[in-house]
C-alpha positions as CSV (number, residue, x, y, z in Angstrom):
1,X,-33.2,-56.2,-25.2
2,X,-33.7,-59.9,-24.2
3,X,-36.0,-62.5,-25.6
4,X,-38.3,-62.2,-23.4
5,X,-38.9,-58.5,-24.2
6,X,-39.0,-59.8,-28.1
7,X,-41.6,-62.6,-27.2
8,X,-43.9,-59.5,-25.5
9,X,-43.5,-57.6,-28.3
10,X,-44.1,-59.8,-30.7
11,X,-47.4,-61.3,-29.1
12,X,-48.2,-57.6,-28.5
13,X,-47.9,-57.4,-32.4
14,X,-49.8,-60.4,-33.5
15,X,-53.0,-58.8,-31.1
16,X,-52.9,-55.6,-32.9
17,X,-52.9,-57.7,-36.2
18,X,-55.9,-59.7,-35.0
19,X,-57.9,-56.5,-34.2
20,X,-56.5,-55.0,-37.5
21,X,-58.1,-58.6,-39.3
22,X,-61.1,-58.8,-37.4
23,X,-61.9,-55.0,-38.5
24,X,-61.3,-55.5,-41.5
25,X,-63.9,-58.9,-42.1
26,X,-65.9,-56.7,-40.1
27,X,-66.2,-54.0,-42.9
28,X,-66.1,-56.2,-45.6
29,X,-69.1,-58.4,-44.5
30,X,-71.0,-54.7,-44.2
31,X,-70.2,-53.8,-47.4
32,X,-71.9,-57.7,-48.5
33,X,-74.8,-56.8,-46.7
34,X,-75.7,-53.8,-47.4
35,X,-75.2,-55.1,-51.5
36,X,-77.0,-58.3,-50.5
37,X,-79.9,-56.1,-49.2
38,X,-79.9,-53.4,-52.1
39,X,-80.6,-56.3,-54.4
40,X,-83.4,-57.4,-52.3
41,X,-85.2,-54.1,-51.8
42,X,-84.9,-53.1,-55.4
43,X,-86.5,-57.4,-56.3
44,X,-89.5,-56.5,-53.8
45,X,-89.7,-52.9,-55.2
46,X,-90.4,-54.2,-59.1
47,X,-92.7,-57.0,-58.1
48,X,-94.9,-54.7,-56.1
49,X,-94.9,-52.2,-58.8
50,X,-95.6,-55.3,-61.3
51,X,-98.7,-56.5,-58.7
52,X,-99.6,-52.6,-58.6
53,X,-99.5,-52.4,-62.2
54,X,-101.5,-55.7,-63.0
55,X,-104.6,-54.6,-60.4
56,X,-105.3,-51.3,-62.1
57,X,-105.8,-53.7,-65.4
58,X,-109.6,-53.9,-66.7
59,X,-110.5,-57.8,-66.3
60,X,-111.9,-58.0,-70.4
61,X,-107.7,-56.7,-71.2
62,X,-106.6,-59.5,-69.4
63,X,-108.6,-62.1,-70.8
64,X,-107.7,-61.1,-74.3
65,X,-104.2,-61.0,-72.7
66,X,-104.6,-64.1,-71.4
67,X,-106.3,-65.3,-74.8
68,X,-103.2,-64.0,-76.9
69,X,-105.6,-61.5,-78.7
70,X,-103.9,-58.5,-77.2
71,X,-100.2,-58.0,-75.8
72,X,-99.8,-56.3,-72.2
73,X,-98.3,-53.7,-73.9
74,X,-101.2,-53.1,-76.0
75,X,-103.8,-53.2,-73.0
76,X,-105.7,-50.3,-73.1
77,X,-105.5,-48.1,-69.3
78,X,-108.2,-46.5,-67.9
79,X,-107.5,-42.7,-66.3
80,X,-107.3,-44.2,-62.7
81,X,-104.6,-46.2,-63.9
82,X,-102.9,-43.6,-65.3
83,X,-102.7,-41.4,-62.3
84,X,-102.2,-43.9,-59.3
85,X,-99.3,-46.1,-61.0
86,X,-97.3,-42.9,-61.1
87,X,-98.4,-42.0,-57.6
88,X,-98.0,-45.6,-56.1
89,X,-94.1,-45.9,-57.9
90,X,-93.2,-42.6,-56.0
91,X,-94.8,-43.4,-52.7
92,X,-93.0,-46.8,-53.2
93,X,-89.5,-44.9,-54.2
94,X,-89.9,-42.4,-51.1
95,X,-90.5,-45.0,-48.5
96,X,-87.9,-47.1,-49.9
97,X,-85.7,-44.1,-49.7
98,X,-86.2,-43.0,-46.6
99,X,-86.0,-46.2,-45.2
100,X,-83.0,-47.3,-46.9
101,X,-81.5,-43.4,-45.5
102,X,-82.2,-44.2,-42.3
103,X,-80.6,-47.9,-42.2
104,X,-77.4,-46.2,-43.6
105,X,-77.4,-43.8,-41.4
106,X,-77.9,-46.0,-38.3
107,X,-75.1,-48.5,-40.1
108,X,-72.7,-45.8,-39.9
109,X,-73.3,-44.9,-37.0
110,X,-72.3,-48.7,-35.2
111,X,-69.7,-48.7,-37.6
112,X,-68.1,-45.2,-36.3
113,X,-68.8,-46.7,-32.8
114,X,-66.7,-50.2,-33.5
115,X,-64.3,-48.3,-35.2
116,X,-63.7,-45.8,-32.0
117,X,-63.9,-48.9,-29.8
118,X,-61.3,-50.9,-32.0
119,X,-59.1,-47.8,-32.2
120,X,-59.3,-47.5,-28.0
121,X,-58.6,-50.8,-27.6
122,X,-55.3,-50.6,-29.9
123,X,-54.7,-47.3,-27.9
124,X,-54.8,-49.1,-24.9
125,X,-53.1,-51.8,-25.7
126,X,-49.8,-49.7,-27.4
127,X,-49.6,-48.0,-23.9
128,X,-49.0,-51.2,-22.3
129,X,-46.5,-51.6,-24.4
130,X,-44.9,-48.5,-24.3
131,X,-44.9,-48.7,-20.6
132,X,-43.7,-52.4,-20.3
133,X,-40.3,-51.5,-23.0
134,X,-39.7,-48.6,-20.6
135,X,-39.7,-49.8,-17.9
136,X,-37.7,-53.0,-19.1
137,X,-35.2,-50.3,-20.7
138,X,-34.7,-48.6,-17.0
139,X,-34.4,-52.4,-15.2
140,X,-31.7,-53.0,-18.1
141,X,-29.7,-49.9,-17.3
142,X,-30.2,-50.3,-13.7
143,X,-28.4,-54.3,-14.4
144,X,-26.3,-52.6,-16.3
145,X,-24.9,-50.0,-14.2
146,X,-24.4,-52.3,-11.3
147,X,-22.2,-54.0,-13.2
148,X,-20.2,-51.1,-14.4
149,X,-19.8,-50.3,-11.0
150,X,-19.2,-53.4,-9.6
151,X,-16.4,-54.0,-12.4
152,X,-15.1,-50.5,-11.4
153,X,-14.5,-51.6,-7.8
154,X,-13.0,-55.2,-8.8
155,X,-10.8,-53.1,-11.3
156,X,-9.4,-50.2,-8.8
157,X,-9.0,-53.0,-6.1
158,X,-7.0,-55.4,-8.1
159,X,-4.6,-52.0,-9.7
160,X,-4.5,-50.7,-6.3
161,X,-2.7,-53.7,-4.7
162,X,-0.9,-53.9,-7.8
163,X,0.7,-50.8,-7.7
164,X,1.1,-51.1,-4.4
165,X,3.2,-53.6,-5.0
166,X,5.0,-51.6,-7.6
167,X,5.5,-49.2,-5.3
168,X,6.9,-51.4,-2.4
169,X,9.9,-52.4,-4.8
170,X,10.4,-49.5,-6.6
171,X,10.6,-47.8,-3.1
172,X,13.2,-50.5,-1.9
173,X,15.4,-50.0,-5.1
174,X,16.0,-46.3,-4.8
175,X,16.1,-47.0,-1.0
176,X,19.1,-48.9,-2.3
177,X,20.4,-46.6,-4.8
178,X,20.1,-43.9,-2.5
179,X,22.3,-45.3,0.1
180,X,24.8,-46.7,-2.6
181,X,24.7,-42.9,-3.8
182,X,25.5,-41.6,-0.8
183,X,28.3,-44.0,0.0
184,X,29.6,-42.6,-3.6
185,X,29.0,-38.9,-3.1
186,X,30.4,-39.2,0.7
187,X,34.0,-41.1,-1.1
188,X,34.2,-38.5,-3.5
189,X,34.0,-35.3,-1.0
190,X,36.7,-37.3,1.0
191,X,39.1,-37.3,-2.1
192,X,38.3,-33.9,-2.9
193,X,38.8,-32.5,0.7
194,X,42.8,-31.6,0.5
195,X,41.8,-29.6,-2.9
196,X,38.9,-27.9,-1.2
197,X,41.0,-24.5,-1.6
198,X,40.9,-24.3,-4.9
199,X,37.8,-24.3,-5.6
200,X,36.6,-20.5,-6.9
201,X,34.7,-18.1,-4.4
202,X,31.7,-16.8,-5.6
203,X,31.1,-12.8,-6.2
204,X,29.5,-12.6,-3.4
205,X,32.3,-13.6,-1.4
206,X,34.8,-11.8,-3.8
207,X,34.2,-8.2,-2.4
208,X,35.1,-9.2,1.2
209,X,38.4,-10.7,0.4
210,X,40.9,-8.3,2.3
211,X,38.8,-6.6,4.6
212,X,40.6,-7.3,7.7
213,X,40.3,-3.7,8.8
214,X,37.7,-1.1,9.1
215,X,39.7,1.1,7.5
216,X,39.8,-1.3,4.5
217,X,35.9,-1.3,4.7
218,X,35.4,2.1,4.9
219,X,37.1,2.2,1.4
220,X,35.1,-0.9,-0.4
221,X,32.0,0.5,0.9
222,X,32.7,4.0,-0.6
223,X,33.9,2.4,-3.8
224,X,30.9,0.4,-4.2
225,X,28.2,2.7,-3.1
226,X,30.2,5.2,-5.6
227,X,29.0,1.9,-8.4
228,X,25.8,2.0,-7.1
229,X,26.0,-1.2,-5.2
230,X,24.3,-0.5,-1.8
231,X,23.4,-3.9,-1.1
232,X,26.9,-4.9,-1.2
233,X,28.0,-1.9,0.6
234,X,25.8,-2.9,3.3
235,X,27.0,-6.1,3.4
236,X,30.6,-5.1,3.9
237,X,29.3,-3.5,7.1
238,X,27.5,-6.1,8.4
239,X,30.6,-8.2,8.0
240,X,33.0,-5.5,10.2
241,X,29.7,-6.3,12.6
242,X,29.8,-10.4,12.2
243,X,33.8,-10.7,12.3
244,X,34.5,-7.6,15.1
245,X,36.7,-6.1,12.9
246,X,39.2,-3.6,14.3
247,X,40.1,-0.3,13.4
248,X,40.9,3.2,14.7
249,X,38.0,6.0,15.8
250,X,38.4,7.5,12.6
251,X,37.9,4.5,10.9
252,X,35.0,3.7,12.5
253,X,33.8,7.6,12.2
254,X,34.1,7.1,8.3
255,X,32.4,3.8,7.6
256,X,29.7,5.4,9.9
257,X,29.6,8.6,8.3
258,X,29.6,6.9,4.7
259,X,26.6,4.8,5.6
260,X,24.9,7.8,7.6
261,X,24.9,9.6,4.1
262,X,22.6,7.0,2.7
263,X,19.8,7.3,5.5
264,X,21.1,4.0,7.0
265,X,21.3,5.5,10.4
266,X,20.8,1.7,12.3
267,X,23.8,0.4,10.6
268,X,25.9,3.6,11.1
269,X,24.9,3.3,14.7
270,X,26.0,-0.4,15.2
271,X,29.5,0.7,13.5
272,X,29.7,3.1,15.9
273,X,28.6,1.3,19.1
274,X,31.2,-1.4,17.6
275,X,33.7,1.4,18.1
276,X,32.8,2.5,21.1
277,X,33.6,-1.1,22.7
278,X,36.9,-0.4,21.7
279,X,37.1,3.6,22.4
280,X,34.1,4.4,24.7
281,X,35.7,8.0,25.3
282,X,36.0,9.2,21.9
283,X,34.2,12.2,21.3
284,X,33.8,12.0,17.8
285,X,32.5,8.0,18.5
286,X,30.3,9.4,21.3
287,X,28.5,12.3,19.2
288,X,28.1,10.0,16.0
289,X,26.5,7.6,18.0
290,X,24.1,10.3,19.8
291,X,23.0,11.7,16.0
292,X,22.7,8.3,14.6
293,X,20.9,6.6,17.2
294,X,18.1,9.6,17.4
295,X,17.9,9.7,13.8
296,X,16.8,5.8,13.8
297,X,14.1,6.1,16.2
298,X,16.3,4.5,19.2
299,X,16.6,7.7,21.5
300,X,16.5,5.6,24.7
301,X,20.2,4.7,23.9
302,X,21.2,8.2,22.1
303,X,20.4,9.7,25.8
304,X,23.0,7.7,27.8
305,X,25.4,8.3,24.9
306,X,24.8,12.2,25.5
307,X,24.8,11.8,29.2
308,X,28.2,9.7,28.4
309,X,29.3,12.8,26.2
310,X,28.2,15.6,28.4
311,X,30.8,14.2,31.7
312,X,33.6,14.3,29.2
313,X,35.8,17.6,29.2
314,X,34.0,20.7,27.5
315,X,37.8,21.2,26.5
316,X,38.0,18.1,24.0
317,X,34.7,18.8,22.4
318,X,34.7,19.4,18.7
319,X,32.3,21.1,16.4
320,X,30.3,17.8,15.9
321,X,29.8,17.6,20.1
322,X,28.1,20.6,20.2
323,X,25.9,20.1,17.1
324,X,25.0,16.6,17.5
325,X,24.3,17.2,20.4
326,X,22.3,20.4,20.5
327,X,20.3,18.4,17.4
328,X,19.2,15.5,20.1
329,X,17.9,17.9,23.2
330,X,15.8,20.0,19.8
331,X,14.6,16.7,18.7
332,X,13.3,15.2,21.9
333,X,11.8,19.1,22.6
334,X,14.5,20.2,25.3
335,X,15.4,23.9,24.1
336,X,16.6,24.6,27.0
337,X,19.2,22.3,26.9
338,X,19.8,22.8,23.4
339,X,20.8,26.6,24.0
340,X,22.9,26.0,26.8
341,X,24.7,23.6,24.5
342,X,25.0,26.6,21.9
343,X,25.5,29.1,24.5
344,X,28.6,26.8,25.4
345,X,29.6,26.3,21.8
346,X,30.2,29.9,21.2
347,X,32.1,29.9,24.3
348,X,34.7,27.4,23.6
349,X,34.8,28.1,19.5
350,X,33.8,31.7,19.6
351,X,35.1,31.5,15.8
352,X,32.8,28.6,14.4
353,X,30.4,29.4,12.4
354,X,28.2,26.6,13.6
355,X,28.1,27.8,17.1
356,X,25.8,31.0,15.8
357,X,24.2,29.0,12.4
358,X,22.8,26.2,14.6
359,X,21.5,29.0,17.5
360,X,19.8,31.0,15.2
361,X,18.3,28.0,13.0
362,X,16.2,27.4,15.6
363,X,14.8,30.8,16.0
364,X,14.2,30.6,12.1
365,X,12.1,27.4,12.5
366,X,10.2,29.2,15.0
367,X,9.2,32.1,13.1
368,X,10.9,34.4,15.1
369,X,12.9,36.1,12.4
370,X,14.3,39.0,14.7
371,X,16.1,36.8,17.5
372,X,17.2,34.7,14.9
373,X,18.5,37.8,12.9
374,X,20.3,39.2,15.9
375,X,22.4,36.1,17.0
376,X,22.8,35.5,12.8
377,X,24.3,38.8,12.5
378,X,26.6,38.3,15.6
379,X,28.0,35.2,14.1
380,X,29.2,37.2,10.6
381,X,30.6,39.7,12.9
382,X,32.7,37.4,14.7
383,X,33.3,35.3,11.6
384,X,34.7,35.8,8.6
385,X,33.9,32.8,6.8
386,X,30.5,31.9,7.1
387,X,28.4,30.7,4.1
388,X,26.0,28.9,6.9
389,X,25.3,31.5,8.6
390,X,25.1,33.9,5.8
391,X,22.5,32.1,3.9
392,X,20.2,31.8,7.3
393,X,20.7,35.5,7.6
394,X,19.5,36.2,4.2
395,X,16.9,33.8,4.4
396,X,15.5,35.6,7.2
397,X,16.1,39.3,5.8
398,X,13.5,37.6,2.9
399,X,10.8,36.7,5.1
400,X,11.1,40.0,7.0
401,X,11.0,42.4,3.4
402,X,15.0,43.4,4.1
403,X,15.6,42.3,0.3
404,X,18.7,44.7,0.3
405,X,20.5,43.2,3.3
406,X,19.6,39.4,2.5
407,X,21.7,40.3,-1.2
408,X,24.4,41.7,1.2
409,X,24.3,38.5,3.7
410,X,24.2,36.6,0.1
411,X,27.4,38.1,-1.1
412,X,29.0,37.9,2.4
413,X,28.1,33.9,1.8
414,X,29.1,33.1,-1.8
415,X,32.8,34.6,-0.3
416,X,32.9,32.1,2.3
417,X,32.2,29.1,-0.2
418,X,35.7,29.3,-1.7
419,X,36.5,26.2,0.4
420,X,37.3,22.8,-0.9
421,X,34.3,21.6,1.5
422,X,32.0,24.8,1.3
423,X,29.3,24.5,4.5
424,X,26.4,25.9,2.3
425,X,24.8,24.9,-1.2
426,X,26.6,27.3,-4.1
427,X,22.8,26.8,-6.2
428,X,20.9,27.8,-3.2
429,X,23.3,30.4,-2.5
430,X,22.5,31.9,-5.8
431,X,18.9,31.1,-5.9
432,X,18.3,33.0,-2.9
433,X,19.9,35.9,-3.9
434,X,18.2,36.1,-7.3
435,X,14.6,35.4,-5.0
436,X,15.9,38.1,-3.0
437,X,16.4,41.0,-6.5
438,X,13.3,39.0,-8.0
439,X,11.2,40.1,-5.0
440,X,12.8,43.9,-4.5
441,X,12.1,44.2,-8.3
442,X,8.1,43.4,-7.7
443,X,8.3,45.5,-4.6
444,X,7.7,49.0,-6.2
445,X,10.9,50.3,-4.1
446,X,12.7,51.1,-6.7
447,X,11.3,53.9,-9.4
448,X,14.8,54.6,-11.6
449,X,13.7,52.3,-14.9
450,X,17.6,51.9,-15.1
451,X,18.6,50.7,-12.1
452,X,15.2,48.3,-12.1
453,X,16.7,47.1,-15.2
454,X,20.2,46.0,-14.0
455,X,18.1,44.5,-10.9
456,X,15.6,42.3,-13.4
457,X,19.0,41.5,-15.4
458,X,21.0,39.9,-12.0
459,X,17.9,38.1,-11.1
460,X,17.4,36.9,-14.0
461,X,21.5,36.1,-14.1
462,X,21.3,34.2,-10.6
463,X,18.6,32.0,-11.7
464,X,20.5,30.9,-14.6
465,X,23.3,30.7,-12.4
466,X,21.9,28.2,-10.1
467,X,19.9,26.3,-13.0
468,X,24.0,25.2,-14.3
469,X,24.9,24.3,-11.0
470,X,25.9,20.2,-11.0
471,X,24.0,20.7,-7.3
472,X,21.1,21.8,-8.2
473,X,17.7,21.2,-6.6
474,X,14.8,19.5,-8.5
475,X,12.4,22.0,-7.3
476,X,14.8,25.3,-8.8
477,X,14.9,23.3,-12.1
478,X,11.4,23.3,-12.3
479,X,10.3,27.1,-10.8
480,X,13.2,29.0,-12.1
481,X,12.5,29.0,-15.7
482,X,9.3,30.0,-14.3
483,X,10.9,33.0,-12.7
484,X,12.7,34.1,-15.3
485,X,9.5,34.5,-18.0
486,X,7.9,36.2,-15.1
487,X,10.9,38.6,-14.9
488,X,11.2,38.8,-18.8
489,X,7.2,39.5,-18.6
490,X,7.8,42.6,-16.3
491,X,10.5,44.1,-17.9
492,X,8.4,43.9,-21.2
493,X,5.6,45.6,-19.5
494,X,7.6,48.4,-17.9
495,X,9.7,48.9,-21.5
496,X,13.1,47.4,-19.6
497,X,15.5,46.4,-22.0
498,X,17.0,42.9,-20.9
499,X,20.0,42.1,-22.3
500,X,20.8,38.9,-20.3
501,X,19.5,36.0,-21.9
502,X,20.4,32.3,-23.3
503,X,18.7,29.2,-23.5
504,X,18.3,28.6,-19.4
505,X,15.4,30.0,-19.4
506,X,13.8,27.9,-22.0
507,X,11.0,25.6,-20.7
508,X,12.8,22.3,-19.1
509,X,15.8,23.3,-20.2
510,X,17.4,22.6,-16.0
511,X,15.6,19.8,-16.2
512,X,18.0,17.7,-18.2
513,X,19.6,14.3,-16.7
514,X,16.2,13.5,-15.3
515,X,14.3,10.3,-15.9
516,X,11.9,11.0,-18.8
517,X,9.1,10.1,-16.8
518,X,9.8,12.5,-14.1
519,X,10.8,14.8,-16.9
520,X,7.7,14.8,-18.5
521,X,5.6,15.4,-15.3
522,X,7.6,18.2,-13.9
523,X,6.9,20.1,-17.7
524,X,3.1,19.4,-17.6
525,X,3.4,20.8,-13.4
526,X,5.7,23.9,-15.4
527,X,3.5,24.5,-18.0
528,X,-0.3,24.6,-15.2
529,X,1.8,27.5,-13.6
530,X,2.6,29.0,-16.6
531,X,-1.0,29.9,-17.6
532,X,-1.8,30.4,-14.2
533,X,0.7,33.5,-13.7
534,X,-0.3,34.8,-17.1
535,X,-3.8,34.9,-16.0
């Protein structure tokens, strides 16, 4: 706030005090007068009662008055006088009254009326006032944010080229230090380049020293899939692909093979198309890369691999020709093909099980038990050994209500697993003979309590059976304890003695070795089906 602002106000102030002054003169001269003309009204009041008095006075009372024979005191007053003093005093009194009511009244009223006009005015004039300071205050802060403003933009311009400058230099010296770094770094790689072969490979690197076969890589890759490495694994294949690496069909066959059993068909294809650059008439080469190929989607090339196969000899064709190739005409839909491949098979290897397994498979898928049946039943007839085939057969007697023959074609299969590399499942073997007893039990076929009871007692035997099988199937370990209450449930019902018995058909006991998530779920799934079957 200037002095200029001060002066206003102060002038401002020294009005209001003048009003103030002037108001209160004003008042205090009222208050005079009204004293002022008390006095006088109550000096006229006496004087006329005196006059009043002295007229009602005989004349004779005021002569001995006058004659100092008599006091006024003494006078003696006649009746008249009496009555009208008393009458004139009041008379006097009320006008006097009234008149002096009504001249206050009309006094108070000018003075509420100079007040309210005094109190306006100093209304008025505070307003002014009030306005003025404002809108000084606003013109201040309007000053007074230009200047903020206008030093902001002096400040930023004057730090700006500043560090601008700053920046310039400090730019130019690491320019400089840069380039005298580099010069350092550059020297120092220099010296170090004839030691550059000692310096340690990283783990990464590590696992490809020695591969210089594929052969060699078929071994790394099994090792370290066997750690549960795959992306290394994978890596040693795509480095037989990046370096070319050589090796013999079999070599190539394995590393394929080895990846194929991880679902990496692509990479197990390029493996083999890799070999076939190298042996483009191996059979074993040709039908890999027909199977692997389909199985990754890329059938355009799988078909001029089989086309490549199928000009090749019958005579050299092994096991995996026929199959692999008989899988490719099911998947792209020809049957037709497929049989003639089959039809062919048996032909050439009248004694492999495969030849009848594979035929008949595809009857199986189709529902058409009985075909399926009669080119199953050829194939144990014409084979001994023939786990494959066996397990098909039974599969089918199941779904057809043979129960007795599928435990016959079950049998005939768990004899043809005493291999080093059996072609069938051992669990799955015995599970489906202990579904095949479970179901003839439930039949009603058989009506001797004693031979239902050795029945109840296998199934419930082959279910434990499979349940302690290291190859076990997730989806036994969770129905076959199941089963086996069911089975325990019947016998109890029908008075059956079970002897066979044990802990494997606990709830979740085949289950252990799972995560215990998994775990967990599978028991809640076990225990839903549980109360379902008892209701």
């Amino acid at each position: 706030m200037n002095d200029r602002t001060l002066r206003e106000i102060e002038e401002l102030r020294e009005r209001i005090d003048s009003i103030e002054s002037k108001k209160m003169r004003f008042l205090w001269g009222l208050s005079w007068l009204e004293s002022i003309a008390f006095t006088v009204v109550t000096i006229l009041f006496m004087g006329g009662l005196i006059v009043a008095a002295l007229l009602f006075v005989p004349a004779d009372v005021i002569k001995e008055i006058q004659d100092g024979q008599a006091s006024i005191l003494e006078a003696q007053q006649t009746d008249f006088l009496k009555l009208a003093v008393p009458i004139f005093l009041i008379a006097i009194a009320f006008v006097a009254g009234f008149l002096g009511l009504k001249r206050l009244g009309q006094f108070d009223i000018q003075v509420d009326k100079l007040r309210e006009s005094l109190e306006a005015r100093l209304s008025k004039e505070r307003e002014l006032s009030e306005e003025q300071r404002k809108n000084f205050n606003d013109t201040i802060d309007n000053r007074l944010k230009d200047i903020r403003d206008a030093i902001k933009e002096t400040s930023q311009r004057y730090v700006t080229e500043a560090i601008g400058s700053e920046k310039d230099e400090a730019l130019k010296y690491f320019e400089g230090s840069r380039n005298e770094m580099s010069g350092i770094v550059q020297d120092i790689k220099d010296n170090l380049e004839p030691y550059r072969w000692l310096s340690p490979r990283s783990d990464k690197e590590d696992f490809r020293v020695g591969i210089d076969s594929v052969g060699t890589a078929h071994e790394k890759a099994t090792q370290l899939f066997s750690e549960d490495k795959p992306d290394m694994a994978i890596q040693v294949a795509k480095h037989v692909l990046e370096k070319k690496i050589s090796g013999s069909p079999d070599d190539f066959h394995n590393l394929a093979a080895e990846l194929a059993r991880k679902d990496l068909y692509s990479r197990a294809s390029q493996i083999i198309l890799l070999g076939l650059e190298s042996f483009d008439r191996n059979i074993d080469l040709l039908s890999d890369g027909v199977k692997y190929l389909s199985s990754s989607g890329d059938t355009e090339r799988a078909n001029e691999l089989a086309k490549r196969l199928q000009d090749e000899d019958r005579e050299h064709w092994n096991w995996r020709a026929f199959v692999f190739l008989g899988d490719y005409f099911e998947l792209v839909g020809e049957f037709k093909k497929a049989f003639a491949v089959y039809e062919e098979f048996k032909k050439q290897r009248p004694y492999d099980e495969r030849a009848y397994s594979q035929h008949g498979g595809v009857f199986q898928q189709w529902g058409k038990y009985d075909e399926a049946i009669h080119i199953l039943e050829e194939g144990l007839r014409k084979v001994r050994k023939a786990p494959q085939t066996a397990m098909r057969l039974a599969d089918c007697y199941i779904e057809v209500g043979e129960y007795s023959k599928a435990i016959a074609a079950i049998d005939r299969a768990i004899e043809g697993t005493a291999d080093s590399q059996p072609s069938a499942n051992i669990s799955s073997l015995f599970w489906t003979r202990a579904e095949a007893r479970d179901a003839l039990v439930h039949s009603g076929t058989i009506t001797d309590t004693e031979e239902l009871g050795k029945y109840v007692e296998s199934a419930i035997g082959d279910y434990q059976a499979a349940l302690s099988m290291p190859d076990c199937v997730t989806v036994y370990r969770i129905r076959g304890p199941q089963r086996i209450k069911i089975l325990r449930l019947y016998a109890k019902n029908h008075g059956i003695n079970v002897q066979t018995g044990g802990p494997d058909d606990e709830p979740g006991i085949g289950l252990s070795g799972l995560p215990p998530e998994l775990l967990g779920k599978l028991l809640g799934m076990q225990d839903q089906d549980d109360e379902s079957n008892e209701g």
